[in-house]
C-alpha positions as CSV (number, residue, x, y, z in Angstrom):
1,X,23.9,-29.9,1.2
2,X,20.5,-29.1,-0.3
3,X,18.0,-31.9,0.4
4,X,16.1,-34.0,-2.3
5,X,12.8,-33.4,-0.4
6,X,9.4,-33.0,-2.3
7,X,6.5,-31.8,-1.7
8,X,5.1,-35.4,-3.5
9,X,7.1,-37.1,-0.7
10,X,5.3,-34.9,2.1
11,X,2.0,-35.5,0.9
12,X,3.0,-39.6,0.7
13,X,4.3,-39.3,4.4
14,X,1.7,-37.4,6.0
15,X,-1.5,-39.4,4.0
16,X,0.2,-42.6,5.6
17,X,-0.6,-41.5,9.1
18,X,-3.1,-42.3,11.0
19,X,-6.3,-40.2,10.7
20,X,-5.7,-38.0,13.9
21,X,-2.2,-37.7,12.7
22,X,-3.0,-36.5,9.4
23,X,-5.1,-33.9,10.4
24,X,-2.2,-32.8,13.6
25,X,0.1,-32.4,9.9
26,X,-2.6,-30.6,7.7
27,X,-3.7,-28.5,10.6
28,X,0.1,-27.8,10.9
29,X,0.9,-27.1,7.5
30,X,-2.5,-25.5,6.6
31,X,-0.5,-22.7,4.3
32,X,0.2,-25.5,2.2
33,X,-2.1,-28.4,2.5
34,X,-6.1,-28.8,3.0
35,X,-8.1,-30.3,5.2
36,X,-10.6,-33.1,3.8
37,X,-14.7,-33.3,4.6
38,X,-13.7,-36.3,6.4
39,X,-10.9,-35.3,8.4
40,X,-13.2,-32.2,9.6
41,X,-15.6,-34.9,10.6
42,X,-13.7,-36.9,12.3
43,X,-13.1,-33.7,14.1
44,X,-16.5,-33.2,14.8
45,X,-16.9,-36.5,16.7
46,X,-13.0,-36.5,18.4
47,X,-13.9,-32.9,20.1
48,X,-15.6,-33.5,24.1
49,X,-18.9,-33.6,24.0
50,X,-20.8,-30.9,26.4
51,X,-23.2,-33.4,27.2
52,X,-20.6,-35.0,29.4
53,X,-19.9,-32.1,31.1
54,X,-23.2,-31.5,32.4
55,X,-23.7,-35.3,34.1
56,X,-25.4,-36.5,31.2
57,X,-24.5,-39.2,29.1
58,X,-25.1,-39.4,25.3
59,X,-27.2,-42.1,24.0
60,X,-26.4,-42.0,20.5
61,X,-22.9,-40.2,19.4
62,X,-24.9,-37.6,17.3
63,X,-22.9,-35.0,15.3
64,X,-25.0,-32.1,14.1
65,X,-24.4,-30.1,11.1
66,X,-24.0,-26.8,13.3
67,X,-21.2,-28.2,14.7
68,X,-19.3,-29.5,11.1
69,X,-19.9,-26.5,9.7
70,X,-18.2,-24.1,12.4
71,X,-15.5,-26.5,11.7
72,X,-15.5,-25.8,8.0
73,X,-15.6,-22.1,8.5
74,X,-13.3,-22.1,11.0
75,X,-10.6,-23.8,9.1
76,X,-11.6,-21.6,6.0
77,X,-10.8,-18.5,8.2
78,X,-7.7,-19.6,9.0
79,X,-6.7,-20.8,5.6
80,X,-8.0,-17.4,4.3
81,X,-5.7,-15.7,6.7
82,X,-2.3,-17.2,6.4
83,X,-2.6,-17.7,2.4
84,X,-3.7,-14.5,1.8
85,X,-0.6,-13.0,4.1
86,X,1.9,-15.0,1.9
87,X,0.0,-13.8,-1.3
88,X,0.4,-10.3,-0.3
89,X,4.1,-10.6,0.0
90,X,4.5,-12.3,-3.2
91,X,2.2,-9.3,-4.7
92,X,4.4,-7.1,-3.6
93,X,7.5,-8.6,-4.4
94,X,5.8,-8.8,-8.0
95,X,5.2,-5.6,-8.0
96,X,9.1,-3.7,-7.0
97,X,10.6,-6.1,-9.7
98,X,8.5,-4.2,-12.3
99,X,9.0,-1.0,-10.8
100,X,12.3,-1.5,-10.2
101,X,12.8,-2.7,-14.1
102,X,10.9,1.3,-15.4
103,X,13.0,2.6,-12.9
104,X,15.9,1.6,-14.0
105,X,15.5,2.2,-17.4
106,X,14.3,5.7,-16.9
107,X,17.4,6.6,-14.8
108,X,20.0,5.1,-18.0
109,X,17.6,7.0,-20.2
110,X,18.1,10.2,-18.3
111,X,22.0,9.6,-18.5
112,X,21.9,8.9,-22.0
113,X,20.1,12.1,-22.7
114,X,22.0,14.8,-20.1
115,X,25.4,13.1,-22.4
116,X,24.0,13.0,-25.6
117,X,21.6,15.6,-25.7
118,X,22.6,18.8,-23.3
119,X,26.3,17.7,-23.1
120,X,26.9,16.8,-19.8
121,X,30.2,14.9,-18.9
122,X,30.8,11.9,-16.6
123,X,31.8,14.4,-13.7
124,X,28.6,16.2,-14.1
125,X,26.2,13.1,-13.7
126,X,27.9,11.0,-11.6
127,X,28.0,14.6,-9.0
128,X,23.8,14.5,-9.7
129,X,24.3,11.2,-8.3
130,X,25.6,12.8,-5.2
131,X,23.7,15.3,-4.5
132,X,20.7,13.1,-5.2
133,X,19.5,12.8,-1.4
134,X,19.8,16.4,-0.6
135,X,18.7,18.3,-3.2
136,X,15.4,19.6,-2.6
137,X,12.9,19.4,-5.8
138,X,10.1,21.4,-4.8
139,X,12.2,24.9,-4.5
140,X,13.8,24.0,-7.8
141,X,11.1,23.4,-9.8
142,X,8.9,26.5,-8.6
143,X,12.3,28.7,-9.7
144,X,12.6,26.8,-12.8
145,X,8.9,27.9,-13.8
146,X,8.8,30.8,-12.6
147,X,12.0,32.0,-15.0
148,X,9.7,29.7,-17.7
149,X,7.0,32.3,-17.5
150,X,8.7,35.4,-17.0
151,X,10.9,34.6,-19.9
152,X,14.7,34.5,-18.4
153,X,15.2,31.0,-19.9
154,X,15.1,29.1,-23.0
155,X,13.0,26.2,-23.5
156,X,15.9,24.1,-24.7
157,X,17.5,25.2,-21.1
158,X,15.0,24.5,-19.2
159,X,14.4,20.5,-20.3
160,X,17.9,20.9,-19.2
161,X,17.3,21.5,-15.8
162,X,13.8,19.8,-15.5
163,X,15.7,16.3,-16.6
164,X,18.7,17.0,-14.2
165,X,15.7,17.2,-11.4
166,X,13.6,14.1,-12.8
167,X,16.9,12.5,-13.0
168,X,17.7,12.8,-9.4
169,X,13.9,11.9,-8.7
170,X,14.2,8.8,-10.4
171,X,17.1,7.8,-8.5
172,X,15.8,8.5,-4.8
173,X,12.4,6.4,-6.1
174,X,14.6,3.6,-7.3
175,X,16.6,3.2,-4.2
176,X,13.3,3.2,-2.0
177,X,12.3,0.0,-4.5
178,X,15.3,-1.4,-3.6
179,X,14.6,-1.0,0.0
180,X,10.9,-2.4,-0.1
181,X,11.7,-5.3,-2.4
182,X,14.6,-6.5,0.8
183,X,11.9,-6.0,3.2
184,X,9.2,-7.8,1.3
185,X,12.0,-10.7,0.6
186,X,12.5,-11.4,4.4
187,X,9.0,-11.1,5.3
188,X,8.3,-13.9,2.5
189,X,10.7,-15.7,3.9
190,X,9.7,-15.6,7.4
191,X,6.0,-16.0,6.5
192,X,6.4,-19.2,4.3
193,X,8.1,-21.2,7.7
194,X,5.9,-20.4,9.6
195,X,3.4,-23.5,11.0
196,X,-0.7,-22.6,12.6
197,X,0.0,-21.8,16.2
198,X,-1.2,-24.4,18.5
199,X,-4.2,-22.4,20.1
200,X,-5.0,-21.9,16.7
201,X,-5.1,-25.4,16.1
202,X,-7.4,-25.6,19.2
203,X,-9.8,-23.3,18.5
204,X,-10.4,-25.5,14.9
205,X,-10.6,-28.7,16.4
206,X,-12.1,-27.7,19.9
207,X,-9.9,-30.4,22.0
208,X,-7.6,-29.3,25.4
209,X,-4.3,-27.8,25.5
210,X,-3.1,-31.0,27.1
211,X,-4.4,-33.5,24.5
212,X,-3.6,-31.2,21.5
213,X,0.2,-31.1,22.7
214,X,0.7,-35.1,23.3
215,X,-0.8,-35.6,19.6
216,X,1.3,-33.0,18.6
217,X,4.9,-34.7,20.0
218,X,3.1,-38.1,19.0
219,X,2.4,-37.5,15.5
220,X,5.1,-34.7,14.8
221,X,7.9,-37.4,15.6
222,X,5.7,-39.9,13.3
223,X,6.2,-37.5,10.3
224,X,9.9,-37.2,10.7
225,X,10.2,-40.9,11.4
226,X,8.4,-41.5,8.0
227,X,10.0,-38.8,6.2
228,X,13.5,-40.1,7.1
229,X,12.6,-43.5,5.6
230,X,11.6,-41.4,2.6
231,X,14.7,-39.8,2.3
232,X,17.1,-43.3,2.6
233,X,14.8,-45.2,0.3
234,X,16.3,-42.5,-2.4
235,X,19.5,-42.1,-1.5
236,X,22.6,-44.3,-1.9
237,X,24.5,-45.4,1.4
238,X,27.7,-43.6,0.7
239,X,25.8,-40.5,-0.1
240,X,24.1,-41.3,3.6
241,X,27.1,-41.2,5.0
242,X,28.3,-38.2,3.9
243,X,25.4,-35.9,4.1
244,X,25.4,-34.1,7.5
245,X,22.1,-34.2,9.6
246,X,19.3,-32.2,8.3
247,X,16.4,-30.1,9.8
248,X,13.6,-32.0,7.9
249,X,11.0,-29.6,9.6
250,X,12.0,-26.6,8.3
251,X,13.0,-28.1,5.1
252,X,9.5,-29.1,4.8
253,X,8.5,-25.4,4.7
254,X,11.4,-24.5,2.2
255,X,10.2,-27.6,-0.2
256,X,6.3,-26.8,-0.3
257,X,6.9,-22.8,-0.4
258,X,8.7,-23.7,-3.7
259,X,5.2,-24.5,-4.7
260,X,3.4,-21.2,-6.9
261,X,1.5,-19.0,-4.8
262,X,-2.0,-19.3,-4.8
263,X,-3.5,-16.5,-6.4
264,X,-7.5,-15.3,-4.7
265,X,-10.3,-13.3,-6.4
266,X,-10.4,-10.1,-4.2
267,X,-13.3,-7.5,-4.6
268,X,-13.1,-3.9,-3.6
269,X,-13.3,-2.8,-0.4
270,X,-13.8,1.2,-0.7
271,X,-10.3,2.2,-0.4
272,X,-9.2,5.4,-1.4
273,X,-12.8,6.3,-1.8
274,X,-14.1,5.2,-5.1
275,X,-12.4,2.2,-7.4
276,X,-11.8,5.5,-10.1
277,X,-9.9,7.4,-7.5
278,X,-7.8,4.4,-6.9
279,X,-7.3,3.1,-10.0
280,X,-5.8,6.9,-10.9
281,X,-3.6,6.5,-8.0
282,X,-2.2,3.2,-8.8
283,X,-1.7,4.2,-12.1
284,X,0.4,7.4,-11.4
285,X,2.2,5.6,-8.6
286,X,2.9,2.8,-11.4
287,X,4.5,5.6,-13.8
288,X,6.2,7.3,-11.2
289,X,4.7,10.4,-11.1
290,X,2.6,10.0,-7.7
291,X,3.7,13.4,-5.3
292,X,7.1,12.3,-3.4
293,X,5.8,13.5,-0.1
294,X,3.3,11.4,-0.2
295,X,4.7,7.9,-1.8
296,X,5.3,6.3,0.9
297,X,2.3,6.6,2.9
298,X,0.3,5.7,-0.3
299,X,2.7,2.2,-0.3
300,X,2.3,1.6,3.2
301,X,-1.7,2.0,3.2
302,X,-1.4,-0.4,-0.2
303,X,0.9,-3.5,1.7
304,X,-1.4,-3.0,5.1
305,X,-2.6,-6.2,6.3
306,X,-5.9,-4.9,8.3
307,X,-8.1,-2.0,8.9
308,X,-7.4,-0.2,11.5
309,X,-10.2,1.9,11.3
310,X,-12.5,-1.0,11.2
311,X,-15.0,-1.7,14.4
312,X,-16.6,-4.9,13.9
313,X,-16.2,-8.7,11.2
314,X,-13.2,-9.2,9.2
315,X,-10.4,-6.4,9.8
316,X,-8.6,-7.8,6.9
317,X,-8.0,-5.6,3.9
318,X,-8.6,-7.0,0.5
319,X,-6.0,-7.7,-2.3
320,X,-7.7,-5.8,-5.0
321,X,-5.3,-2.4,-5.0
322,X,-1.9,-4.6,-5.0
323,X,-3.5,-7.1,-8.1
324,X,-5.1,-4.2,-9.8
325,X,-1.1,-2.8,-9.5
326,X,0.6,-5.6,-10.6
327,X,-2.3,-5.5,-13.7
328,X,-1.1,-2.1,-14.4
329,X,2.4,-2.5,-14.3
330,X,2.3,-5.8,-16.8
331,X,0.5,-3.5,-18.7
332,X,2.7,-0.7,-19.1
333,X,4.6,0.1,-22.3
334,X,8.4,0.0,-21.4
335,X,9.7,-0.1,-24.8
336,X,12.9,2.8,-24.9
337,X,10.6,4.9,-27.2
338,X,7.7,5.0,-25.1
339,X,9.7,5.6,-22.1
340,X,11.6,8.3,-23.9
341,X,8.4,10.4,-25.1
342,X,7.1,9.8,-21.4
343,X,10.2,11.6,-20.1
344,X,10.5,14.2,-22.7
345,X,7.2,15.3,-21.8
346,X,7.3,15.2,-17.9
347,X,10.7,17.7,-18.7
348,X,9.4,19.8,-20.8
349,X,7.5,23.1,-19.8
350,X,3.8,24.0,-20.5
351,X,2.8,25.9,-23.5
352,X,2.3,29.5,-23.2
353,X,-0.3,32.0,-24.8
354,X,-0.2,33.4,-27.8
355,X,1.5,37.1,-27.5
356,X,-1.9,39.5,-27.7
357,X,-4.6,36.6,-27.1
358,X,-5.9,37.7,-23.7
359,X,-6.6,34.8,-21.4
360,X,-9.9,33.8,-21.1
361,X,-11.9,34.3,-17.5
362,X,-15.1,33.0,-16.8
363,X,-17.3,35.7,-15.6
364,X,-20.6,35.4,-13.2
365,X,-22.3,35.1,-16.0
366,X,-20.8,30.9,-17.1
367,X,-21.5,30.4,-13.6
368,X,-24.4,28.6,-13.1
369,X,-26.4,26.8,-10.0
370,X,-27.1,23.3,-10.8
371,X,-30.4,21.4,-9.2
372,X,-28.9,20.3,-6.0
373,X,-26.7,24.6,-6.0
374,X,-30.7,25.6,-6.0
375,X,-31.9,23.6,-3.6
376,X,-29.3,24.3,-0.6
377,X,-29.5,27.9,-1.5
378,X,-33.7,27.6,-1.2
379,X,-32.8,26.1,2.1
380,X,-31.0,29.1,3.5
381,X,-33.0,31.3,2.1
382,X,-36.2,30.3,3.2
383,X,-39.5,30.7,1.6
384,X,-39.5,34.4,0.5
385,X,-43.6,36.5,0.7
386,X,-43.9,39.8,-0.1
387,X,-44.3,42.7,2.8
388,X,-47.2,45.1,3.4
389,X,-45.1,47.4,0.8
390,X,-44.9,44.6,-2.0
391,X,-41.5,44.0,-1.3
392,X,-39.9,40.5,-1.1
């Protein structure tokens, strides 16, 4: 039976622990909840003092601001981290729904137009369908133009064949949405249960392995204590009875992921070059015309967590491409007449020449040397003095 749990009722339970507790539950659930100024110093003063360890003792329990501020960072790296993995995901997920949406309509557009347009029966399509994973595109299209411009097919013909091609194109890319949008569902899934590690935890708050675990047993049997008496307070005794016993940890992941995803301002990093080289990318890989071969790897490098290439500071890769996506793809006109003219065009062929207009050839004469041409070919010339014969 679902539960009746809240993320109201977390926050309740948790705030009523005691200080060390509530920061053991925030630290836990720092995906989801944040840490106070006061919490972080009572971390500050809770974490051994060096002083002790080197046979002196403190006079005066002094805290200095060095020390609350690589506690501030330090929780905002980790905050940073594990909301910005979850955000990712949910980018992504944001992202295959739309795709999946053009996709989808493309492909019953390209149906409709093999029936109603070139005449091709049930049998016919549904046998495209088939052949969809095999058929190799590349081959097919260089034929297809090369009896464009040699004349041994009729424009009307080959929109035929171009759409039967598109068509199967559109399929293969809609079943690899499919694929991606399961994978990004279960890593959202996993990602949203799972609590800050306990080293993790140390490294924030600076205390032993040994303390860090009794507090964590202590106060993580508090919380379920507390959120037990939640639950019964709102419950009738007959439904008591008949509800079977719950896992109130994980369903307190399940009840705050239910909670919208927090959305970050990311800046560009320098992938793909320069933000116009990626913003052309996105936006053919958005209408579906980025190279086949080379989709995938273009999706991978989008939904990479870190820089592999990366030698020193923060390895993790910014959100801007996946947002600037998502921003194109809300975007996007998807009305049937726009998609229609979008597909007409990718099918049909390029325009030939007029019949006795020679094509046009830029001689040696167009080309010219700009200032930078000049200057490397000054610096492999050399300076240049005339010889004992006048000669250069």
């Amino acid at each position: 039976m679902a539960t009746v749990l809240t993320p109201e009722q977390i926050e309740a339970v948790v705030h009523a622990l005691p200080v060390q507790g509530r920061i053991m539950l925030r630290l836990l659930l720092l995906q989801y909840l944040d840490v106070t100024r006061e919490e972080i110093e009572y971390m500050a003063a809770d974490r051994p003092d060096p002083r002790f360890h080197a046979g002196e003792k403190p006079k005066t329990p002094y805290i200095s601001q060095e020390t609350i501020q690589g506690i501030t960072d330090r929780v905002a790296q980790y905050r940073t981290r594990i909301r910005q993995k979850r955000e990712r995901t949910w980018l992504q997920i944001q992202c295959l729904r739309s795709q999946i949406a053009v996709s989808g309509s493309l492909c019953a557009l390209s149906e409709q137009l093999l029936a109603s347009r070139f005449g091709m029966d049930a049998e016919e399509v549904q046998a495209l369908k088939k052949g969809a994973r095999t058929d190799v595109p590349k081959t097919a299209i260089r034929e297809l133009d090369r009896k464009w411009e040699a004349d041994e097919i009729a424009e009307e013909s080959y929109r035929k064949e171009r759409l039967r091609i598109e068509y199967q194109r559109q399929l293969r890319r809609l079943e690899r949405e499919h694929k991606r949008l399961d994978i990004a569902k279960r890593e959202l899934e996993a990602s949203s249960g799972v609590p800050l590690q306990d080293h993790e935890i140390a490294h924030i708050w600076g205390i032993p392995a040994g303390s860090l675990a009794a507090r964590k047993a202590k106060y993580l049997h508090q919380y379920l204590q507390g959120l037990q008496g939640k639950l019964q307070e709102v419950r009738l005794p007959a439904e008591q009875a008949l509800t079977p016993p719950i896992d109130l940890w994980k369903e307190t992941f399940v009840a705050l992921s239910r909670r919208p995803v927090e959305r970050t301002v990311a800046v560009y990093d320098g992938f793909e070059g320069t933000e116009a080289t990626l913003v052309e990318k996105l936006m053919a890989f958005a209408a579906g015309t980025f190279p086949e071969d080379q989709e995938n790897r273009f999706w991978l490098s989008l939904v990479q967590e870190s820089r592999t290439n990366a030698e020193y500071g923060d390895r993790t890769k910014s959100l801007f491409p996946l947002q600037r996506l998502s921003a194109i793809l809300t975007e996007m006109d998807t009305s049937p007449d726009a998609l229609e003219q979008e597909l007409m065009s990718r099918v049909s062929p390029k325009p030939k020449a007029p019949a006795g207009e020679p094509l046009k050839e830029k001689g040696a004469a167009d080309l010219q040397l700009g200032e930078m041409g000049e200057h490397v070919l000054k610096s492999f010339l050399g300076e240049q003095h005339p010889d004992v014969h006048g000669r250069r």
